[in-house]
Backbone of each chain as nested JSON, in Angstrom:
{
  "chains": [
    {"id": "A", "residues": [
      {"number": 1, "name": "UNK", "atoms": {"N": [14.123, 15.726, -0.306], "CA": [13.84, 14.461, -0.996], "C": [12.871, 13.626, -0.142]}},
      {"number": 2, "name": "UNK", "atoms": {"N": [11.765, 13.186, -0.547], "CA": [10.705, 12.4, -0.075], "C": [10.895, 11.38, 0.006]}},
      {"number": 3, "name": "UNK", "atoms": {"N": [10.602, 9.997, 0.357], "CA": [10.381, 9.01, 1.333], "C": [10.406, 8.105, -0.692]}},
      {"number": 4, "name": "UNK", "atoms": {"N": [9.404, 8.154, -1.298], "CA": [9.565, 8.088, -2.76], "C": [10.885, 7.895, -3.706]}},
      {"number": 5, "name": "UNK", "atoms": {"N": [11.447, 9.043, -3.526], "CA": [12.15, 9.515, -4.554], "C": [13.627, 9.039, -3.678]}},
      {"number": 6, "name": "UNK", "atoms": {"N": [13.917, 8.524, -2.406], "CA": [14.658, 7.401, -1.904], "C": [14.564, 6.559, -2.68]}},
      {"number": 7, "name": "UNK", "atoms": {"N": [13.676, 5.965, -2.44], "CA": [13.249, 4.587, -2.531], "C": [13.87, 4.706, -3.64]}},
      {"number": 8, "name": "UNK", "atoms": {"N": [13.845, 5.332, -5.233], "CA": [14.01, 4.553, -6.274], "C": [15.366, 5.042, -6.461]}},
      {"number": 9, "name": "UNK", "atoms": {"N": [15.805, 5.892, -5.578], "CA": [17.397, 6.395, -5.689], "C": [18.121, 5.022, -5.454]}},
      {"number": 10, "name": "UNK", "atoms": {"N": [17.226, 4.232, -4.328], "CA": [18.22, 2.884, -3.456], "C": [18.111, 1.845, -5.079]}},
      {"number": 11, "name": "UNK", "atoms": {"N": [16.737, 1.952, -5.378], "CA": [16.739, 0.646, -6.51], "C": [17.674, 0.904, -7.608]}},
      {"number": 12, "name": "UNK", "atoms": {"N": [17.768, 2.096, -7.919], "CA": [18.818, 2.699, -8.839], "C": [20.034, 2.296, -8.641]}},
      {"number": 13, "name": "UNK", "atoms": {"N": [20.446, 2.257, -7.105], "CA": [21.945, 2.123, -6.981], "C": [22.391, 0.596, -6.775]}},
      {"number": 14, "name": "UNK", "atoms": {"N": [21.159, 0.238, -6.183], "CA": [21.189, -1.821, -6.236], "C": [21.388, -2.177, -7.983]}},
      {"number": 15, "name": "UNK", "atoms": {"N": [20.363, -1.889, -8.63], "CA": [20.284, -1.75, -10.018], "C": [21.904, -1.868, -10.364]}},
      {"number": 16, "name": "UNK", "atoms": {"N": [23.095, -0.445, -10.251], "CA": [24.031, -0.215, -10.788], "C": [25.091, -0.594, -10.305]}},
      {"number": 17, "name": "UNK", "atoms": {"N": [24.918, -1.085, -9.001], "CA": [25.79, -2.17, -8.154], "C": [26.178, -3.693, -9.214]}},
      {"number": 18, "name": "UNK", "atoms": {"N": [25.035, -3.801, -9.297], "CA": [24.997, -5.33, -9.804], "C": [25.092, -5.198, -11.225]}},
      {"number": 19, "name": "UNK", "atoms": {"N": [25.002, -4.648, -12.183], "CA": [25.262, -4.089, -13.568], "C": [26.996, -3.873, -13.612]}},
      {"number": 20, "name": "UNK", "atoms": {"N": [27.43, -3.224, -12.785], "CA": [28.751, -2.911, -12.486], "C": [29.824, -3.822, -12.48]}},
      {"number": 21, "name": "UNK", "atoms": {"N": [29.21, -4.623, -11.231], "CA": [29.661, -5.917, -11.13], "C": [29.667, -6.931, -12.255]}},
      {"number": 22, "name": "UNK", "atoms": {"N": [28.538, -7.154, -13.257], "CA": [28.829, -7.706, -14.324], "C": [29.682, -6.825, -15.521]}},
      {"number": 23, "name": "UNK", "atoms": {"N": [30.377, -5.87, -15.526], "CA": [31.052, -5.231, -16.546], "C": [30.367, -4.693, -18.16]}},
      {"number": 24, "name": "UNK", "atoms": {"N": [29.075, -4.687, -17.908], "CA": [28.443, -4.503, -18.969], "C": [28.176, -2.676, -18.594]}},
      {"number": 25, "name": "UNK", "atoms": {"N": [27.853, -2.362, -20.162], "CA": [27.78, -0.383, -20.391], "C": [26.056, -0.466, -19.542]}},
      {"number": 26, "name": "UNK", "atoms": {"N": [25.97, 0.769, -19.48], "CA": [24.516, 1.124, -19.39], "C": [23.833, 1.108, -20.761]}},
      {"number": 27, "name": "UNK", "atoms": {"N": [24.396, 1.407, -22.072], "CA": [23.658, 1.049, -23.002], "C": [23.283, -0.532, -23.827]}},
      {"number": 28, "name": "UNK", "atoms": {"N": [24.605, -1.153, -23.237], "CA": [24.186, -2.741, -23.666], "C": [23.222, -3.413, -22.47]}},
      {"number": 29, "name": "UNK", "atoms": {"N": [23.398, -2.791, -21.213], "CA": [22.135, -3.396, -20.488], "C": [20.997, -2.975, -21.036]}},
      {"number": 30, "name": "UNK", "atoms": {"N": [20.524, -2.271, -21.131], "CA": [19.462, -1.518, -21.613], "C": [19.142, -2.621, -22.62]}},
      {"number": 31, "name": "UNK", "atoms": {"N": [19.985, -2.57, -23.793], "CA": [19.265, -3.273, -25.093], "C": [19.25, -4.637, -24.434]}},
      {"number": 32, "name": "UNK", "atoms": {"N": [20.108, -5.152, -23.61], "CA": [19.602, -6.479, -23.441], "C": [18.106, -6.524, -22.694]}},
      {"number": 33, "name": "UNK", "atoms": {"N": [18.14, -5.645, -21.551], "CA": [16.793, -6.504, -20.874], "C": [16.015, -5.746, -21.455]}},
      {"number": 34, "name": "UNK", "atoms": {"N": [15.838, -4.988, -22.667], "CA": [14.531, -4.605, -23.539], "C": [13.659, -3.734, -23.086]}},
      {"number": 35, "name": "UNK", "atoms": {"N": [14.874, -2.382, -22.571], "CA": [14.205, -1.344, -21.785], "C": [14.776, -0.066, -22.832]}},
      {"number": 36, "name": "UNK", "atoms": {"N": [14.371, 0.832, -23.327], "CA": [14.579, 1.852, -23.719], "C": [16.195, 2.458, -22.619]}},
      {"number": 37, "name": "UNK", "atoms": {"N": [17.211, 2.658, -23.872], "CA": [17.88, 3.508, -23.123], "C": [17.514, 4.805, -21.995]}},
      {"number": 38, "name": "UNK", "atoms": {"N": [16.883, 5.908, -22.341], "CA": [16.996, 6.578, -21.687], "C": [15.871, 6.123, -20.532]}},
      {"number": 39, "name": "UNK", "atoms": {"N": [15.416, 5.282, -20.347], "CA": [14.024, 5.261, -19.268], "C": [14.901, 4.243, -18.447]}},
      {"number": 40, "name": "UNK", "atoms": {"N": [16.118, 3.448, -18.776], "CA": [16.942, 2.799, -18.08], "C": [18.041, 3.518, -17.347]}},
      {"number": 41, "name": "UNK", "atoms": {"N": [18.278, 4.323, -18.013], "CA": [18.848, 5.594, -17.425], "C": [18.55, 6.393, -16.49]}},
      {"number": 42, "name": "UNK", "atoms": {"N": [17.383, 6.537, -16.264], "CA": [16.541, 6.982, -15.423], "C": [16.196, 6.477, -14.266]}},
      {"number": 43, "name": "UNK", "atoms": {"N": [15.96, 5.13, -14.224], "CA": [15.849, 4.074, -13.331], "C": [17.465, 4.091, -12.805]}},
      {"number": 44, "name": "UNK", "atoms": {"N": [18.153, 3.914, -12.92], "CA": [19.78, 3.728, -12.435], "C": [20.101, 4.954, -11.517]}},
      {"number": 45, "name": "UNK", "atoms": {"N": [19.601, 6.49, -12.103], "CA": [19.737, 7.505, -11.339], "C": [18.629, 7.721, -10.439]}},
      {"number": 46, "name": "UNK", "atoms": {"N": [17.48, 6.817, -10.393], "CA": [16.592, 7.294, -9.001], "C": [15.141, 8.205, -9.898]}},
      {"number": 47, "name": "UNK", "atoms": {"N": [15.367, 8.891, -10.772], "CA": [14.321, 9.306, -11.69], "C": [13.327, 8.722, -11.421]}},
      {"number": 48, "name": "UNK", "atoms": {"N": [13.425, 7.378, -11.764], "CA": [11.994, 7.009, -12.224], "C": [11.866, 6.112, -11.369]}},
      {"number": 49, "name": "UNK", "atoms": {"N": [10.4, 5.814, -11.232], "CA": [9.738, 4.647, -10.244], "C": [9.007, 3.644, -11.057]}},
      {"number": 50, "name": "UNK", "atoms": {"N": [10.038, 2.369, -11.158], "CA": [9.786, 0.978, -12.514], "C": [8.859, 0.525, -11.63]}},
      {"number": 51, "name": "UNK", "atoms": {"N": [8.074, 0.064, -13.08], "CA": [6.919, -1.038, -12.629], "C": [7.369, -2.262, -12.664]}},
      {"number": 52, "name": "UNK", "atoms": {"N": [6.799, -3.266, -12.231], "CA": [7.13, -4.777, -11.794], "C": [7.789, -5.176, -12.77]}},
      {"number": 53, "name": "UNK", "atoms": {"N": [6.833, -5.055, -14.378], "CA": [7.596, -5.847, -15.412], "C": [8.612, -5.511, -15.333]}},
      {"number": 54, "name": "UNK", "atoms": {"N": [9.237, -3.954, -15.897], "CA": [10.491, -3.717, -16.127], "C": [11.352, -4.104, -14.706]}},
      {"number": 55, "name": "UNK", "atoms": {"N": [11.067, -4.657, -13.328], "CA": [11.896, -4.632, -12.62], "C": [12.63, -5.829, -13.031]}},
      {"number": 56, "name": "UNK", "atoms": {"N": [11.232, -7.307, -13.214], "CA": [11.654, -8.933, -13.502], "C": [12.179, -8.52, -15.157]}},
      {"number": 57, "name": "UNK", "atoms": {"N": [12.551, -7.637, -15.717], "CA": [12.978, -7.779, -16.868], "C": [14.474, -7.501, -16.695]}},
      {"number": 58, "name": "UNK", "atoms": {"N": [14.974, -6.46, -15.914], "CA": [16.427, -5.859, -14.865], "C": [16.749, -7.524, -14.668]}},
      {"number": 59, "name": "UNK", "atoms": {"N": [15.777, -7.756, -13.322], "CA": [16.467, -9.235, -12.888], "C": [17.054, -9.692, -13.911]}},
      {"number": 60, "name": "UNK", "atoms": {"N": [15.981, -10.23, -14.888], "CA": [16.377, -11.248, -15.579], "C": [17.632, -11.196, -16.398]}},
      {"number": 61, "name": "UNK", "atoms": {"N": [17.735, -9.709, -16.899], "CA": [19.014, -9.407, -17.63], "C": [19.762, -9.89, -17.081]}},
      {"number": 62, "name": "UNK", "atoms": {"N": [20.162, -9.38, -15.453], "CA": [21.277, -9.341, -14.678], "C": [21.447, -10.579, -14.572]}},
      {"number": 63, "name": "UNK", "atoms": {"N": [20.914, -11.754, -14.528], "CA": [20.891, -12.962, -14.281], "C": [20.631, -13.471, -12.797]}},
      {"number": 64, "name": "UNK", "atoms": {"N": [20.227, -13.024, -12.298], "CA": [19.731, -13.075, -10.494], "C": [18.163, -12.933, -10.429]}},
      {"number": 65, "name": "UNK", "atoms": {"N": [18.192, -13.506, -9.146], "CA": [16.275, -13.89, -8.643], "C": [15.926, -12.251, -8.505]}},
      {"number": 66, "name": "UNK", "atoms": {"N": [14.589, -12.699, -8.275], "CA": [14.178, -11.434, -7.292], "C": [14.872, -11.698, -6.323]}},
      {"number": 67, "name": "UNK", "atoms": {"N": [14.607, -12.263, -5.404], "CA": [14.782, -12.334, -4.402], "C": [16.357, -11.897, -3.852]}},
      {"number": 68, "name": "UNK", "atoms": {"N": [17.024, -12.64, -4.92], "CA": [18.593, -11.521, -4.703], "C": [18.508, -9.982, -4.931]}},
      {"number": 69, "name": "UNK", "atoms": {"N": [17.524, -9.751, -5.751], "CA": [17.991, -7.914, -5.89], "C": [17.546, -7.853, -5.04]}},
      {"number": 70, "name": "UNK", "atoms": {"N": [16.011, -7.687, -4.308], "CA": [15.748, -7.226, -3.63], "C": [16.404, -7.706, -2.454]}},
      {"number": 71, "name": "UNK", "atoms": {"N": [17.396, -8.679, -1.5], "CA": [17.949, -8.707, -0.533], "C": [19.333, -7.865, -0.654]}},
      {"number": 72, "name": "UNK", "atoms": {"N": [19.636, -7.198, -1.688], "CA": [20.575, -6.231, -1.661], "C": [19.605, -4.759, -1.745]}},
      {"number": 73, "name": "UNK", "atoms": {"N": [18.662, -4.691, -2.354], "CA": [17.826, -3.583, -1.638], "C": [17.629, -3.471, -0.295]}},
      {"number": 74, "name": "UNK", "atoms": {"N": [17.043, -4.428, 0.276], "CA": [16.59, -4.54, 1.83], "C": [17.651, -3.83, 2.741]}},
      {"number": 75, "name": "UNK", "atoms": {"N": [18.973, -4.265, 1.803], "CA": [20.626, -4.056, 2.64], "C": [20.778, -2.652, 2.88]}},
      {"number": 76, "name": "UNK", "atoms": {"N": [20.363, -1.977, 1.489], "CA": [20.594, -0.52, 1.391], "C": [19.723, 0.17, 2.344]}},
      {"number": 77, "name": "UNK", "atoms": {"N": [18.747, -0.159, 1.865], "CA": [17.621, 0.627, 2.393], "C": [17.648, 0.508, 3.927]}},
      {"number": 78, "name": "UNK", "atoms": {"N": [17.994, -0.409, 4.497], "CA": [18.1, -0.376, 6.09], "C": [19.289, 0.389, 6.444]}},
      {"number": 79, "name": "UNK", "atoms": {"N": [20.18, 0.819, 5.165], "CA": [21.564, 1.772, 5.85], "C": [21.268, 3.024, 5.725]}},
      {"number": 80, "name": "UNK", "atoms": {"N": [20.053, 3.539, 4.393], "CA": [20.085, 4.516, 4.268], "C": [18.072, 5.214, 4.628]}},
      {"number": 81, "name": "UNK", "atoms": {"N": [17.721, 4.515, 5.033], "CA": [16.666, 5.382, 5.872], "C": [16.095, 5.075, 7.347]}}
    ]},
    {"id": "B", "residues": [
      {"number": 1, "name": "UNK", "atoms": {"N": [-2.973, -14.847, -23.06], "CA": [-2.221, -13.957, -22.071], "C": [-0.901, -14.205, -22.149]}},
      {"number": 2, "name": "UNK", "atoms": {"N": [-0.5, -12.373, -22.041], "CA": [1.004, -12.903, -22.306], "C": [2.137, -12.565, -21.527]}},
      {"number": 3, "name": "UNK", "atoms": {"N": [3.387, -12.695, -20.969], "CA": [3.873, -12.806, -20.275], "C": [3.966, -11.686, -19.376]}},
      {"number": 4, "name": "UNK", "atoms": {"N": [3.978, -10.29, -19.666], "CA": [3.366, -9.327, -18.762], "C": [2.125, -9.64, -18.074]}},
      {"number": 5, "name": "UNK", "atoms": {"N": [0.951, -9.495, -18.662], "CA": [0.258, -10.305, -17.922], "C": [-0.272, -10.939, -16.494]}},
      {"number": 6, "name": "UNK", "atoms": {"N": [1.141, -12.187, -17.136], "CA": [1.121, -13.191, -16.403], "C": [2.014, -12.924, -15.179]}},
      {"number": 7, "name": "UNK", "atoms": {"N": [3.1, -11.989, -15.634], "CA": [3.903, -11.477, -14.357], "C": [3.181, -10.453, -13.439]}},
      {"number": 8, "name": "UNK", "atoms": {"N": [2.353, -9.659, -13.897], "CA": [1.257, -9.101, -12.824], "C": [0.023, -10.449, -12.218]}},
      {"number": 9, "name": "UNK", "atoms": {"N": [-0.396, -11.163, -12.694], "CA": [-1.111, -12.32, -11.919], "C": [-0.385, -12.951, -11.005]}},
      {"number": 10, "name": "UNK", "atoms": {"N": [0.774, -12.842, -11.411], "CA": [1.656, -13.762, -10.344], "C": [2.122, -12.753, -8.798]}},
      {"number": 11, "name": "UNK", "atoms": {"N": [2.666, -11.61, -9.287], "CA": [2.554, -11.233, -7.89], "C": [1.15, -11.364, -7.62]}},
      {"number": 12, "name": "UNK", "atoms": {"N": [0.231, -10.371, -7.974], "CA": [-1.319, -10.031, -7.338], "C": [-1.425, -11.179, -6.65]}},
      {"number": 13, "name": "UNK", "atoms": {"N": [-1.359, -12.39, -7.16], "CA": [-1.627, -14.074, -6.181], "C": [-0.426, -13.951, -4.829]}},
      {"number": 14, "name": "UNK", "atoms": {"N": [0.811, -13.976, -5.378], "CA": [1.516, -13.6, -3.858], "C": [1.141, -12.748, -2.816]}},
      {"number": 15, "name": "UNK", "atoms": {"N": [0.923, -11.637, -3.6], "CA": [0.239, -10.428, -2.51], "C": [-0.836, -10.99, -1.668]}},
      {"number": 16, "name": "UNK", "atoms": {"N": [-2.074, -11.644, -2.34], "CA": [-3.364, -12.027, -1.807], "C": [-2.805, -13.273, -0.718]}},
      {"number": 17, "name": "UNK", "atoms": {"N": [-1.946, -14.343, -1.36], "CA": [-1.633, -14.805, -0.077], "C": [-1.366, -14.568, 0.962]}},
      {"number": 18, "name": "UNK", "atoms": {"N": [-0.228, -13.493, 0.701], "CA": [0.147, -13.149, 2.25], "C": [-0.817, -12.215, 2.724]}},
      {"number": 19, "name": "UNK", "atoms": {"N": [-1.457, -11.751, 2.544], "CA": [-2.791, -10.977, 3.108], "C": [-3.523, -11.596, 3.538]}},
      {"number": 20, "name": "UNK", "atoms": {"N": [-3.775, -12.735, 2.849], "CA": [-4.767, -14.094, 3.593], "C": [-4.556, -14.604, 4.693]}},
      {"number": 21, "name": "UNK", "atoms": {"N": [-3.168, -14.699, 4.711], "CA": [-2.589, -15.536, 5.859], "C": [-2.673, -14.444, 7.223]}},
      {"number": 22, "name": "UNK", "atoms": {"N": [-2.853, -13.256, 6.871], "CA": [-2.695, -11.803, 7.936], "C": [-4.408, -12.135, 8.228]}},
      {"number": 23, "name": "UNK", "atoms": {"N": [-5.087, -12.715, 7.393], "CA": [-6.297, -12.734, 7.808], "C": [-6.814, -10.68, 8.124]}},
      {"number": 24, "name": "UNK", "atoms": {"N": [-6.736, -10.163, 6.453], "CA": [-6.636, -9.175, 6.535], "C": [-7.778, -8.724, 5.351]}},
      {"number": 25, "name": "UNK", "atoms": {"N": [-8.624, -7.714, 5.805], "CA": [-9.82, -7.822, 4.317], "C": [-8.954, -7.264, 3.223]}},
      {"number": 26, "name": "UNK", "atoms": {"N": [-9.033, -6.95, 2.473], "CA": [-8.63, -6.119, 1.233], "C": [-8.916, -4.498, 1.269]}},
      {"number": 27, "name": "UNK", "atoms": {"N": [-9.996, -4.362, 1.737], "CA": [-10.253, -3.092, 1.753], "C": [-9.72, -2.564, 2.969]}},
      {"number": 28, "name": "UNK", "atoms": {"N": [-9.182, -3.48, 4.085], "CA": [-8.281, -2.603, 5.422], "C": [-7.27, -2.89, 4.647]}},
      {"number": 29, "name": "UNK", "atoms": {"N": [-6.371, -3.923, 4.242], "CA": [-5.316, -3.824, 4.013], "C": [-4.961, -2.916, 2.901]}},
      {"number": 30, "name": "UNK", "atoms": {"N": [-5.855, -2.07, 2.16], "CA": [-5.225, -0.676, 1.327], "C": [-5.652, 0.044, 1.987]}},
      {"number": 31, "name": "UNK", "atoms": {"N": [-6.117, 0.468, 2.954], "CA": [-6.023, 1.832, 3.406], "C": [-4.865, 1.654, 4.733]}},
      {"number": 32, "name": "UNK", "atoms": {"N": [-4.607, 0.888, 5.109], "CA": [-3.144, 0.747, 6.167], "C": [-2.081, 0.426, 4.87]}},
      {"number": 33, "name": "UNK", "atoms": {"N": [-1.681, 0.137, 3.44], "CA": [-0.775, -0.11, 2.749], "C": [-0.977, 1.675, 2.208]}},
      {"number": 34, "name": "UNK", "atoms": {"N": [-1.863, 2.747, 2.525], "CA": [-2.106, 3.79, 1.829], "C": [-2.052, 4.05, 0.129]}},
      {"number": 35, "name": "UNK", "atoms": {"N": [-2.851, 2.61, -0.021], "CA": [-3.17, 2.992, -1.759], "C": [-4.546, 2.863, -1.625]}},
      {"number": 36, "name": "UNK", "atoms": {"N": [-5.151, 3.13, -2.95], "CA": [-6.785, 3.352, -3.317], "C": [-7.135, 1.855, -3.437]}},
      {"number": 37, "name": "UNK", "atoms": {"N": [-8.496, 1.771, -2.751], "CA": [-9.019, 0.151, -2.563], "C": [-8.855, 0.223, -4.542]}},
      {"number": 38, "name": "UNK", "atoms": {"N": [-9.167, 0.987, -4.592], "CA": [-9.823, 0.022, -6.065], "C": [-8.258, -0.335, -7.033]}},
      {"number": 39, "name": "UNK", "atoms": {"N": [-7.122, -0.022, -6.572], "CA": [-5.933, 0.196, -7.082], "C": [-5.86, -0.875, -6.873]}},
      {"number": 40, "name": "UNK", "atoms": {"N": [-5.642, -1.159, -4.96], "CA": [-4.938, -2.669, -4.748], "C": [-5.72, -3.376, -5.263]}},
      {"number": 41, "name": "UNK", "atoms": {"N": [-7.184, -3.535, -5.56], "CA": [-7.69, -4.882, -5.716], "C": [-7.388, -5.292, -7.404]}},
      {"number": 42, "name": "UNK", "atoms": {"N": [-7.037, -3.831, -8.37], "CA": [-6.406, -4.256, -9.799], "C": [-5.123, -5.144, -9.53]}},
      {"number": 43, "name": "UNK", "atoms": {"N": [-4.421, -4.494, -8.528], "CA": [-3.105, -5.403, -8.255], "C": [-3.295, -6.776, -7.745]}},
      {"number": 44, "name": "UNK", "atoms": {"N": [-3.89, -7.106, -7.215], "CA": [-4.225, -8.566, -6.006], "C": [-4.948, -9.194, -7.942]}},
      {"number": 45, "name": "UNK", "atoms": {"N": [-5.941, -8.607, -8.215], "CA": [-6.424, -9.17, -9.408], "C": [-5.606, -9.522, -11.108]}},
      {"number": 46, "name": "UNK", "atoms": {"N": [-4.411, -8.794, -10.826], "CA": [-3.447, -9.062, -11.85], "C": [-3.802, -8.135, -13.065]}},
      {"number": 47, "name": "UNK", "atoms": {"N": [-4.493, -7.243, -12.603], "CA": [-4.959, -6.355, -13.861], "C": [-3.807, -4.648, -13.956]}},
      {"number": 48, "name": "UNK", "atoms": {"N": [-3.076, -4.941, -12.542], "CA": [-2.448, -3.316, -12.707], "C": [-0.876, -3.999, -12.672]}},
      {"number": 49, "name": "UNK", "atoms": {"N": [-0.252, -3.054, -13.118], "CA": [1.842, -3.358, -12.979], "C": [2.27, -2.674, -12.016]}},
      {"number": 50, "name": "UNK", "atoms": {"N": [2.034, -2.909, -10.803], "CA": [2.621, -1.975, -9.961], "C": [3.841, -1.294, -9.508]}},
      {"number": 51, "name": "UNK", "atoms": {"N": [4.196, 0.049, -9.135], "CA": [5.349, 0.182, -9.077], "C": [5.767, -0.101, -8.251]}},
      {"number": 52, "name": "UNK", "atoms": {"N": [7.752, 0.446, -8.291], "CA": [8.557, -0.189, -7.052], "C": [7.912, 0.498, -5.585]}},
      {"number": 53, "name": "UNK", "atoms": {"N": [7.265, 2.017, -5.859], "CA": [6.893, 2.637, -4.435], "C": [5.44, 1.696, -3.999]}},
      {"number": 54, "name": "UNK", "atoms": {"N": [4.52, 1.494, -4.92], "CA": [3.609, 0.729, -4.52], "C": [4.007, -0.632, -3.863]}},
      {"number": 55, "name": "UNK", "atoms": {"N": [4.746, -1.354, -4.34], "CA": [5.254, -2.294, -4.063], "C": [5.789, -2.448, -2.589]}},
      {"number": 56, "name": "UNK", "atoms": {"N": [6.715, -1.842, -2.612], "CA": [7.396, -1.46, -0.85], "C": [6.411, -1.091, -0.162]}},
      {"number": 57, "name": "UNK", "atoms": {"N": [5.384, -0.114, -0.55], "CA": [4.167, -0.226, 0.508], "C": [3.145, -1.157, 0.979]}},
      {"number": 58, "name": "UNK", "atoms": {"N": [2.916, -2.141, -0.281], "CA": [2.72, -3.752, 0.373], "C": [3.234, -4.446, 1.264]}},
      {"number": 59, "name": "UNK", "atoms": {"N": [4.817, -4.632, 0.653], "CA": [5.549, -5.021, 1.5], "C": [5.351, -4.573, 3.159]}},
      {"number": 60, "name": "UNK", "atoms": {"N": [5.402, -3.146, 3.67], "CA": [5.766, -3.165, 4.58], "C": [4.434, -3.036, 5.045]}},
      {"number": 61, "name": "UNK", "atoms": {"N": [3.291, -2.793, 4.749], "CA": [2.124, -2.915, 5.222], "C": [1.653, -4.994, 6.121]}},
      {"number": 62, "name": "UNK", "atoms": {"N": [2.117, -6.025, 4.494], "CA": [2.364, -6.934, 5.455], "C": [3.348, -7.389, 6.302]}},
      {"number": 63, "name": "UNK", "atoms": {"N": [4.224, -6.368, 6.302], "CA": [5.395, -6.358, 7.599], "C": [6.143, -7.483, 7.139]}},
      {"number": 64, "name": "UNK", "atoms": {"N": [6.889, -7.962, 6.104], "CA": [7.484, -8.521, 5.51], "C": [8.911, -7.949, 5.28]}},
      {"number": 65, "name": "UNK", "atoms": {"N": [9.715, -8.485, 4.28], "CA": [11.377, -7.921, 3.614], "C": [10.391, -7.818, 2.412]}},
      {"number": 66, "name": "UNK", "atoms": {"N": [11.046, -6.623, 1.32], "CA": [11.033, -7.549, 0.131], "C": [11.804, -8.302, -0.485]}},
      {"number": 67, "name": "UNK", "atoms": {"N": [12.373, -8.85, 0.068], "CA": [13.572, -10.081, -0.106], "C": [12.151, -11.084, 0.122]}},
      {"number": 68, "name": "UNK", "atoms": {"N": [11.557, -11.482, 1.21], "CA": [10.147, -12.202, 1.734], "C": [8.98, -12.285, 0.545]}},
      {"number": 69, "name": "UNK", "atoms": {"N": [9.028, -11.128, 0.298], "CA": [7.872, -11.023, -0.722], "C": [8.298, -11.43, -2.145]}},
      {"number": 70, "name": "UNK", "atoms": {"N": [9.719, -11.885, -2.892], "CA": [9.588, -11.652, -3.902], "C": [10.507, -13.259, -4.063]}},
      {"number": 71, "name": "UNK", "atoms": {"N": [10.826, -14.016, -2.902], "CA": [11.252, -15.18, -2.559], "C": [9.756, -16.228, -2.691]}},
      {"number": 72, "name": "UNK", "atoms": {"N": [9.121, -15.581, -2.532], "CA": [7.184, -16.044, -2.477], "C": [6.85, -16.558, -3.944]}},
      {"number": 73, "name": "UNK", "atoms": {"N": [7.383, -15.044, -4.535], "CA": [7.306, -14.854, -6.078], "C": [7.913, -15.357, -7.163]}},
      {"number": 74, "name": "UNK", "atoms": {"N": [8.944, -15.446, -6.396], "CA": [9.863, -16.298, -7.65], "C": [9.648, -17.937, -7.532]}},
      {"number": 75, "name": "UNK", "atoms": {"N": [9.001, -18.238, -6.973], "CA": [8.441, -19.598, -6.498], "C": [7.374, -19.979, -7.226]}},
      {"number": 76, "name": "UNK", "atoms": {"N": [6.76, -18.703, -7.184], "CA": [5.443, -18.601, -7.669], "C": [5.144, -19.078, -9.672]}},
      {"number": 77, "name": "UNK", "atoms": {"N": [6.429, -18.282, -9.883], "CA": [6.934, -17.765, -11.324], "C": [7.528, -18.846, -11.611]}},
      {"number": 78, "name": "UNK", "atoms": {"N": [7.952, -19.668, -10.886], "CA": [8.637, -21.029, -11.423], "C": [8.18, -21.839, -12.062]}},
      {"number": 79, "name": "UNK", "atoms": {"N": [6.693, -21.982, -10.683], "CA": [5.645, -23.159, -11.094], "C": [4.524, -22.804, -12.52]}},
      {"number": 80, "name": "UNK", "atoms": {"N": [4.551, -21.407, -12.576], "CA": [3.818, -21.122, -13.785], "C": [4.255, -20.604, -15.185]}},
      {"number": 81, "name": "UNK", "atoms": {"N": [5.747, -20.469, -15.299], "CA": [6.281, -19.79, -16.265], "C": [7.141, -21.149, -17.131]}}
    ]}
  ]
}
């Protein structure tokens, strides 16, 4: 596994951390922040590498800044590379 | 312009700041961030959506968190959204 395909494994799992924590499915997140099920799906398991919009669209669902996801990214990512 | 867009103008302006402040050209700062000059300058210009791997390579190119970089941004997104 490449340096890459980390990276969006960590955003995936920040992503499903905080989804979790709010008690919502993977398919009602999805329809809320106006991401195609399966490409949200994808993003959660590390698959895919989201572009900006869809990231501030995650935030926004989740109800948190950037700046909060990504300081629970920062968290991961300093444990796991 | 519409709110995609406007959410790629808004980082590209964060990005360019903190590059400014590095007192850093554009064309060194993508080949030490290892993307294509003509990539970053769509991004700095608000014309590309960059991804999360592009992204982290900004980030750590200006030796920042992205907690840093997106605390910039959501600041940014306040005053214009």
């Amino acid at each position: 596994m490449d340096n890459k395909d980390k990276l969006c494994m960590i955003f995936g799992a920040t992503v499903r951390k905080f989804r979790e924590e709010k008690d919502i499915s993977q398919e009602k997140f999805a329809a809320y922040a106006e991401l195609h099920r399966t490409y949200f799906g994808g993003i959660e398991r590390g698959e895919r590498n989201p572009t900006l919009v869809s990231i501030v669209r995650i935030a926004d669902a989740l109800d948190i800044s950037l700046e909060e996801l990504f300081r629970e990214f920062d968290v991961q990512r300093k444990d796991i590379l």
